[in-house]
N, C-alpha and C positions, 0 to 999 in steps of 0.2 A: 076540601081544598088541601094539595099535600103540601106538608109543611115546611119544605124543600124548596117550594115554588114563589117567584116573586114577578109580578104583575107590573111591569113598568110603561109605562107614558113619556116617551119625550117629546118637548117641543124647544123651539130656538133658546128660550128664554127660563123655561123651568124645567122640573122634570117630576113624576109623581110615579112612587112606589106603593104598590098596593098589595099583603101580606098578611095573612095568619098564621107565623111560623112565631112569633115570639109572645113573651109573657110579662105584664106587666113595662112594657118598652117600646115605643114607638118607631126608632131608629130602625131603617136597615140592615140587614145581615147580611151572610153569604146564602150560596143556595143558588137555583137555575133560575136565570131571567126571563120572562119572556115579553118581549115587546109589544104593543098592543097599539090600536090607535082608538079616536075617541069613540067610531061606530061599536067596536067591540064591549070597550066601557059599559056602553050603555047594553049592552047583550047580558054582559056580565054582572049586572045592579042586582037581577034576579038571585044571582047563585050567591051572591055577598049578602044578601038580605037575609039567607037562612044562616050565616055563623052567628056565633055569638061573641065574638074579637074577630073587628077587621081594622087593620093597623094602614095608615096613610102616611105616607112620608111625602113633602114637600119641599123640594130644594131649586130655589131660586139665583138664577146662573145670573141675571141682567143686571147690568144697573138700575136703583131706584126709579131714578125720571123717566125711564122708558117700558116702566111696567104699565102705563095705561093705554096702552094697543093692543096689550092680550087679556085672551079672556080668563087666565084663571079664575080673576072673582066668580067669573062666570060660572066657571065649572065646578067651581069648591063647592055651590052653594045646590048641587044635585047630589050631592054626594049623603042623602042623611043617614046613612047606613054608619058611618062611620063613626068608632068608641073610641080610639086612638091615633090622634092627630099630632105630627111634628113636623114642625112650619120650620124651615132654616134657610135663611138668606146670606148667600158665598159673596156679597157684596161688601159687607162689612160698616154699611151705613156710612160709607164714603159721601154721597149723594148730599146730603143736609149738611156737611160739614160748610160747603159753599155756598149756604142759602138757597139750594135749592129745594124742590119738592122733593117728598116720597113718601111712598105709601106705609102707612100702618098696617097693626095686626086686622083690625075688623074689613078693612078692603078684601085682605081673604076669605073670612068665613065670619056667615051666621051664627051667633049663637042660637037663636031660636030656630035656624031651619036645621041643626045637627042637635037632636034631641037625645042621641043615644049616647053621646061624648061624655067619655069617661078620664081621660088622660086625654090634656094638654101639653105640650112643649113646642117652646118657641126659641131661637136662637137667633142674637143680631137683628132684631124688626124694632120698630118704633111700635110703641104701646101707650095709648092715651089713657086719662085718670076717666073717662064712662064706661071704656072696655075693659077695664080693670075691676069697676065697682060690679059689670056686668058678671063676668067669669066670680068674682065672690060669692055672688048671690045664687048660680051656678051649684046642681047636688054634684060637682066631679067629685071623682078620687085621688088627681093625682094633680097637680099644677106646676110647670119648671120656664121660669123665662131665665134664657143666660145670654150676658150679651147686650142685654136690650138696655131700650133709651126709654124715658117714662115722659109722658108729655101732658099737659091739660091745655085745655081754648079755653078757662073763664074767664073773664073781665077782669081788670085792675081790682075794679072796689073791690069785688068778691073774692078773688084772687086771697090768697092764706101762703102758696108755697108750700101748703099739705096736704094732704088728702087723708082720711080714716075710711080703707078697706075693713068691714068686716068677713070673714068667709065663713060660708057654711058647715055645718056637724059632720059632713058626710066626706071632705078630707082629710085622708091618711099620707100623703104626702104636700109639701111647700116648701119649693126653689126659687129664693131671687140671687141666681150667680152671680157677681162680676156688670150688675147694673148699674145704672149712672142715670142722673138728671142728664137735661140736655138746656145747652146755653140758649138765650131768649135769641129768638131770627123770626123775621116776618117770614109766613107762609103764602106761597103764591096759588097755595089749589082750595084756600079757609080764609075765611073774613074773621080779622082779628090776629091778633097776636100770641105765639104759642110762647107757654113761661116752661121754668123747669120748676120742679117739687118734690119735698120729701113724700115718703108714706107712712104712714101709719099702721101698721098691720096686725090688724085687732083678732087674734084667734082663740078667743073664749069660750068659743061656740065648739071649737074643733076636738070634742072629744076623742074622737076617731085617731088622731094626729099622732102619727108614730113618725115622722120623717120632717125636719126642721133645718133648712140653709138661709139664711141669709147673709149673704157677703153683698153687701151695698155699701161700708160706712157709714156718714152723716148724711147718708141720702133714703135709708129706711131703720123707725123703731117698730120694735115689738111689743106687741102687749097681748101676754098671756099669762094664766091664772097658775096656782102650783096644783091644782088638778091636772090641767094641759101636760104642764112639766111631767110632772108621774106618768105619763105614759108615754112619750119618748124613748125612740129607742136610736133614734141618730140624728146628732143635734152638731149643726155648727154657724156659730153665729159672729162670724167675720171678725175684724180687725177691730180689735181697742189697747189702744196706746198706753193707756195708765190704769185703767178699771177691766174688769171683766161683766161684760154683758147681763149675767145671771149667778145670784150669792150660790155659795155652798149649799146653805142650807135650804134654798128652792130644789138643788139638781140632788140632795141626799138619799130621795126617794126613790129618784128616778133610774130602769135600770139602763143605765145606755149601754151600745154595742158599738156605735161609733160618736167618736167626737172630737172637734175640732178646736184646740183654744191658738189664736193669732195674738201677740200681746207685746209691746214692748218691756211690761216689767216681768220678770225671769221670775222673782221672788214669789210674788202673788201667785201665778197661773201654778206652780208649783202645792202652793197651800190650798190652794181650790184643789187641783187633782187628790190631794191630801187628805179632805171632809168629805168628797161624795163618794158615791158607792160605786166601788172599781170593779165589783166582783162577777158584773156580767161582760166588762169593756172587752173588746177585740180589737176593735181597731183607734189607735190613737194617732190621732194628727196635730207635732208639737211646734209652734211657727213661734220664734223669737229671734227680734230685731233688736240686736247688742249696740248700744251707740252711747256717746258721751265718755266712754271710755277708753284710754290711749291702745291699749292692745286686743281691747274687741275680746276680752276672754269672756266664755259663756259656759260656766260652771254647771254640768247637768248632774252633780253629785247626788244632789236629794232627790233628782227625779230616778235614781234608779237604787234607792233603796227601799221605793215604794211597792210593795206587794199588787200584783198584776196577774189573778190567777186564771186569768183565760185571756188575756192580749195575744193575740196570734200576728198582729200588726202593729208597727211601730216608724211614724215618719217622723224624720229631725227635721227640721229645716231653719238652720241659724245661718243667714246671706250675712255673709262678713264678719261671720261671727267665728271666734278660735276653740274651741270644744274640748273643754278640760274636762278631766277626773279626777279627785282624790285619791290619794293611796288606796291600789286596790283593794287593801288586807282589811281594808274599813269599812270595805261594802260589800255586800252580799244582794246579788242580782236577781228577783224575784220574780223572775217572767218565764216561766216553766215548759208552755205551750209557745213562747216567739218562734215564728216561721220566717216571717220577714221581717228586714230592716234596712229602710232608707234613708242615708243622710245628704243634706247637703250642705256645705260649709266652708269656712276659708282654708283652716285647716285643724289638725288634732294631735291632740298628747298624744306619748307612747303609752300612758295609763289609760287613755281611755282607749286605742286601739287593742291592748292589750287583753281587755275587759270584752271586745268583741270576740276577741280569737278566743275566748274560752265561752262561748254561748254554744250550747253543744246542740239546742232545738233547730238553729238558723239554719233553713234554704235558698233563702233569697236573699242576696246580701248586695244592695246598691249604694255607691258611695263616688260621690261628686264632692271632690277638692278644688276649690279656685286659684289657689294659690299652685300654683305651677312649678314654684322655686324652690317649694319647700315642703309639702305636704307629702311630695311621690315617694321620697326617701322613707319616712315612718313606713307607710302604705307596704312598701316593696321589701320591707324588712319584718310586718307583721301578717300580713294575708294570706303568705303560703303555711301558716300555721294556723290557720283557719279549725276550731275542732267539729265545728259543725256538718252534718252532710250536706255542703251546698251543692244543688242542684241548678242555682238562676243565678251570676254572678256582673256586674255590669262597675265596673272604676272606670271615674275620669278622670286620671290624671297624666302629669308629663312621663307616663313608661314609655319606653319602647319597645317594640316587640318581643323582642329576645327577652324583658324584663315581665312582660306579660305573662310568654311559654313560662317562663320559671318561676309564677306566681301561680300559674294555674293546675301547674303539672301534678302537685301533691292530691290534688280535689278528684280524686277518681269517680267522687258520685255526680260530677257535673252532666248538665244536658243543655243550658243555655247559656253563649257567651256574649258578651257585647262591649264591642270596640269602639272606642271615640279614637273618630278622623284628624279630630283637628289639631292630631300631631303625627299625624301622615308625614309632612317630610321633616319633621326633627326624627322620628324613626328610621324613614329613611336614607336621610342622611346620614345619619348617627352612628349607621351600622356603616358607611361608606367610608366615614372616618376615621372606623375602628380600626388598629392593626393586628387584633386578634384573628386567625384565622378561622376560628368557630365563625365569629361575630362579621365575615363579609356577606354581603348581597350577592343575588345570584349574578352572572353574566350576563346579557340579554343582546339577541343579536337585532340588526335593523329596523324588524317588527317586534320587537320586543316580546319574544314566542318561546322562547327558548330557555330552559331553566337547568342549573348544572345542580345533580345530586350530591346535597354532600352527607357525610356519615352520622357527621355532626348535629346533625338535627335533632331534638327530643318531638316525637310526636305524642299529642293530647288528643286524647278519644272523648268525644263528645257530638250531640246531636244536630244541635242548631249553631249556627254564629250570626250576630247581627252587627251589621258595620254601620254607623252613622258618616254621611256625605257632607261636607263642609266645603273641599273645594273640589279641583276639574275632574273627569273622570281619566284621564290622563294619570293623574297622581295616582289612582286608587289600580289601575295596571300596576303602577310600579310597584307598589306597596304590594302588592298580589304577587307579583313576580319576587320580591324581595324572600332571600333563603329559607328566612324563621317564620314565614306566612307557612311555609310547607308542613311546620308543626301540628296545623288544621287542615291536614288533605284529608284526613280520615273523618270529616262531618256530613251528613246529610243534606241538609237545610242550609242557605246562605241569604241570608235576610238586608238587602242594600236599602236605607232608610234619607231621607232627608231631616236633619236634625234641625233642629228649632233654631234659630239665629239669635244671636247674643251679642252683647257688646263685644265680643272678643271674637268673631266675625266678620268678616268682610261680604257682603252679599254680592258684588260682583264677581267674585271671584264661583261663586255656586253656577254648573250648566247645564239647564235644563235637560231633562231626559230627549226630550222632542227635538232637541237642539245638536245631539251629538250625529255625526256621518256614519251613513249605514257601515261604512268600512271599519269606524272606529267600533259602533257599537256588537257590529259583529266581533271582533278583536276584543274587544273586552270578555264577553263572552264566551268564546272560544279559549281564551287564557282564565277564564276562570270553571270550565267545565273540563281544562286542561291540568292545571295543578290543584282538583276538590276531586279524585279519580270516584270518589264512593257518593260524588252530590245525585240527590235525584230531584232536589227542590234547588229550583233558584227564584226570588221576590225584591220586584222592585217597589219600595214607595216614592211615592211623588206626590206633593200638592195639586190639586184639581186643577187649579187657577193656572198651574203653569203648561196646562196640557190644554189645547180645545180638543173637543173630539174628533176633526178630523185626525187631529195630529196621535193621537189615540188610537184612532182605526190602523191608521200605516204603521204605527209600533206592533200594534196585534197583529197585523199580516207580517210582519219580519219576524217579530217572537214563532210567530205558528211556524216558519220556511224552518225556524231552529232546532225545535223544540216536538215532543210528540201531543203534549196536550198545553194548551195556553187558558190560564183561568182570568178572568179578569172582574173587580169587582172598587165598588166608592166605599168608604166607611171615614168615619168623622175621628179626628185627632185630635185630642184634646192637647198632645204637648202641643203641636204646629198650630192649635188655633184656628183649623181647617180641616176641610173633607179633603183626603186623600183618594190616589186612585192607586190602584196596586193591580200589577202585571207578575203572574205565580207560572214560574213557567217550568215542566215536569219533561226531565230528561229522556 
């Protein structure tokens, strides 16, 4: 089977991708489609039976209550060829929130009639405490539920509110992402009443076990032995407030390559990182929530005197928190191999910004400011002194364009930019109010087509730009039109995204792609393969949810009237929290 090739099934309600082009991963990729229906399927059971990986992807467009008029159970349960199964439901478990019905994980698949299943993954289903003990007992390799609701039907008396999963030796990987009980509601398709419950997640057994998530909170413990621990090599084990999950001296041994500590004490996760053995880590993920204190200062001093001699990743992430340094002259930064580094934050000293612009390894440099009034000024004063070769650059803060051009413009190694929208018209305005004559917008006549050259311009050479979408596509015309947009006419690639919604969002104001008039969306278009002279890529993303597929098809036939070749393909997003659809359309 070429590895190129992907096998798809649609029906109203679901849709099933069938693939052996990847490894280790269930999820779809790109690559050619070809549609199939279920006579073929069954043609094709023979030719799947001789791989040794065949991957199933399962994405579930319906609402819960109306999943019992179709067959998939039906159909899942012919499928035994299959080693790599991923179940994702685009509903989001709406359905139960109102008492009413929906299906679980085992409505879709046997485990006893898919014998050869190796890798699990499941997103967003309801998963009961028998199919859970069942998948335990289960020789897989791989197991990721994220998303999901945990449920059990036992009786009052016997009822605990816990359950003790053991799992099997022959597990190298265990994900419970972003799982949750679910509040007690009577079920209208089960006699009895469904409760919610911790778990217990007993992996003793799991010497095999190099791969460890559990972000659940007080809704799952762990119990594993410091044999388990020693051989770990990517361990993250959610949110604690005041203790850390696992002492030092368990994780001493262990060599990890990723790891995650969430914590609200600064002090501690610090001294932990301090006692275990750093000297295989790559990638570090540091989550600290600063509160109780009037200015939210979040001291990362001792974390970067610490020796890191193969970190090649590094994430910040203090939500409200203010990101101090000590005197730099006091610290010597010991991350030799850093490639990337992502913050996000309220805002930051000129010490510790100053301590980035001298990290000479960094390529990837992302940094999300919240504080809008006050963070952009340090930012726009340190980043074009950047000594690193960056090549992936992404700030959100209050710049404006003109302020961006002259932040970017020294980075000659750059190849990818990225723009936050959601200061689109303080840009554009900004520059309207300017009376500098560098700093005007361009003219734009009726249609808004028309752009005046000026000399003024500084052009930055680079590959990719990616713009995030906040509000109309109206605005993102002007901003396109606008003079210092002209400084990236010389890019390839133009990547148009919908950005994740935030408190500081207005979702009405977001219009759907399917929603804009052929007139506009041709105009938009055409003004942006008008001032990008050298694009030969342009990509739209879009949420799935906001497209049906009719509304899909009639985008694909206007991109193709455009465009010489139109690619079109779904891949899952972990910022949006959804499967996206994306339209690549090649000039």
């Amino acid at each position: 089977l070429p590895k190129a090739i992907q096998f798809v099934y649609e029906a109203e309600k679901f849709c099933l991708y069938f693939s052996a082009q990847q490894k280790d991963n269930a999820e779809p990729m790109g690559g050619l489609k070809l549609f199939i229906d279920k006579k073929k399927i069954k043609m094709m059971k023979g030719v799947f039976k001789e791989l040794d990986r065949v991957y199933l992807t399962v994405i579930v467009r319906s609402s819960s209550k109306n999943l019992y008029d179709v067959d998939l159970g039906d159909t899942m349960q012919k499928f035994d060829f299959i080693t790599d199964l991923y179940i994702l439901n685009l509903t989001h478990l709406h359905a139960h929130r109102n008492g009413e019905s929906c299906k679980t994980v085992q409505d879709f698949i046997s485990l006893k009639k898919v014998r050869k299943l190796r890798t699990l993954k499941v997103k967003h289903m309801c998963v009961t405490d028998k199919f859970l003990e069942k998948v335990g007992n289960r020789t897989l390799e791989s197991l990721n539920f994220t998303g999901c609701v945990f449920l059990t039907f036992r009786d009052t008396v016997q009822q605990r509110k816990e359950i003790e999963v053991t799992f099997a030796k022959s597990y190298k990987t265990i994900c419970f992402n972003k799982c949750k009980r679910c509040v007690e509601y009577r079920s209208s398709y089960a006699s009895g009443r469904k409760y919610s419950m911790a778990i217990k997640i007993n992996l003793n057994k799991c010497i095999k076990l190099r791969k460890l998530m559990v972000n659940m909170g007080d809704y799952a413990r762990v119990i594993l032995s410091d044999q388990i621990v020693d051989g770990l090599r990517h361990l993250s084990l959610g949110k604690n407030y005041f203790e850390l999950p696992l002492s030092s001296s368990q994780c001493y041994s262990a060599r990890l390559e990723y790891l995650v500590i969430d914590t609200e004490n600064l002090e501690l996760a610090v001294k932990f990182l301090g006692k275990i053995n750093r000297s295989k880590l790559k990638h570090l993920v540091f989550i600290c929530y600063i509160r109780g204190s009037t200015q939210n200062v979040c001291d990362v001093s001792d974390l970067f005197i610490l020796d890191f001699a193969a970190l090649e990743v590094l994430e910040i992430d203090a939500v409200g928190g203010n990101l101090r340094l000590k005197d730099k002259s006091t610290i010597e930064v010991k991350m030799k191999k850093l490639e990337t580094l992502r913050i996000n934050c309220l805002c930051a000293d000129k010490v510790f910004m100053q301590m980035i612009t001298e990290l000479e390894t960094l390529k990837h440099f992302e940094m999300l400011v919240e504080n809008r009034y006050f963070g952009h000024k340090i930012l726009r004063r340190r980043l074009s002194n950047l000594k690193g070769q960056i090549e992936k650059l992404f700030v959100s803060s209050k710049l404006t364009i003109s302020e961006l051009v002259r932040l970017i413009e020294p980075l000659n190694k750059l190849k990818e930019f990225y723009v936050d929208s959601r200061f689109i018209k303080s840009s554009f305005y900004s520059l309207v109010n300017q009376n500098d004559d560098k700093c005007q917008p361009a003219k734009v006549d009726a249609n808004e087509q028309n752009l005046v050259v000026s000399k003024n311009v500084v052009h930055v050479k680079f590959h990719t730009l990616h713009i995030s979408i906040y509000s109309a596509y109206e605005e993102l015309i002007k901003l396109i039109l606008c003079q210092y947009f002209k400084a990236f006419a010389g890019i390839k690639k133009l990547v148009i995204f919908e950005a994740p919604i935030d408190f500081c969002t207005k979702l009405k104001t977001i219009h759907k792609l399917s929603e804009l008039s052929p007139d506009l969306l041709n105009n938009l278009i055409k003004n942006i393969f008008e001032t990008f002279k050298q694009l030969d890529v342009l990509v739209f993303c879009y949420k799935s949810s906001y497209i049906s597929r009719e509304e899909a098809h009639i985008l694909y036939k206007l991109f193709s009237e455009k465009c010489r070749l139109v690619k079109e393909r779904c891949e899952w997003s972990d910022n949006c929290n959804e499967e996206q659809t994306i339209f690549e359309l090649h000039k």
